[in-house]
TORKOL-4160 file (C-alpha; in steps of 0.2 Angstrom, whole numbers, padded with zeros to 4 digits, m for minus):
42
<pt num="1" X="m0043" Y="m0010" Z="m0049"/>
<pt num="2" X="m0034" Y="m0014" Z="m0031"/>
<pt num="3" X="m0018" Y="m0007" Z="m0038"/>
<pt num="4" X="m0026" Y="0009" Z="m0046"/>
<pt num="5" X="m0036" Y="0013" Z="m0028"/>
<pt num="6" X="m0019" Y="0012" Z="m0019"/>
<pt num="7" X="m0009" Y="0023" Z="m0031"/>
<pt num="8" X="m0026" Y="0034" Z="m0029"/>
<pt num="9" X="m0024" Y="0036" Z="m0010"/>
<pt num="10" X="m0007" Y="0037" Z="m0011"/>
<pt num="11" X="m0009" Y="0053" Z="m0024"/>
<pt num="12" X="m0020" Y="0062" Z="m0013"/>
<pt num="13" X="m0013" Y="0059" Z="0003"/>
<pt num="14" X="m0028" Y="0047" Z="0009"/>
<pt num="15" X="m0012" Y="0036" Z="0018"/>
<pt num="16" X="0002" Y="0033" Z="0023"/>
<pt num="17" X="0016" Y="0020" Z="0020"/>
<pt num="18" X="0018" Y="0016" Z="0038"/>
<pt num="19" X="m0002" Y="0012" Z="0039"/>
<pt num="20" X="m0002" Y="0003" Z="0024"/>
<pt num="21" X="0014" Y="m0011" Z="0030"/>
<pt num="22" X="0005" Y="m0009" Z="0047"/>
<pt num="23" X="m0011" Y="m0015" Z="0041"/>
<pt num="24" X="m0002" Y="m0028" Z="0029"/>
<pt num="25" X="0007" Y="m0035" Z="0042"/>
<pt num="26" X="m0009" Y="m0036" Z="0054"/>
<pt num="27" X="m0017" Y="m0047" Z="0041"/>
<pt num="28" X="m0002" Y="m0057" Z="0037"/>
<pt num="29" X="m0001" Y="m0052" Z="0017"/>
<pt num="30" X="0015" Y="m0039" Z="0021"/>
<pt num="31" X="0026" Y="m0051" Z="0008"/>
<pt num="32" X="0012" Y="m0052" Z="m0005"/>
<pt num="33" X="0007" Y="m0033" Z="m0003"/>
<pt num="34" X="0027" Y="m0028" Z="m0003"/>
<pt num="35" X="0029" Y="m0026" Z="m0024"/>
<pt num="36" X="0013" Y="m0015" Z="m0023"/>
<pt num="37" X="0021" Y="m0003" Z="m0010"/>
<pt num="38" X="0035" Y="m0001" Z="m0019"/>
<pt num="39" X="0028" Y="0002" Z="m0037"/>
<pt num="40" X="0017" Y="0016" Z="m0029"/>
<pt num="41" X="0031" Y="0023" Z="m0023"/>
<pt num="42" X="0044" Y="0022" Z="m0040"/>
């Protein structure tokens, strides 16, 4: 469900990657949130 709202956002230009690793890294779960980003991305 997580992983479907990020590829959502991403889509429909709700956010940007910059604000996503910024936010990540703010709540410390950059390293566990990093294969997300980069499967939204592929």
């Amino acid at each position: 469900m997580a992983l479907e709202a990020l590829r959502d956002g991403w889509s429909q230009r709700k956010l940007t990657m910059d604000a996503l690793w910024h936010c990540a890294s703010a709540d410390r779960v950059a390293n566990v949130m990093r294969p997300y980003l980069e499967s939204v991305t592929a």
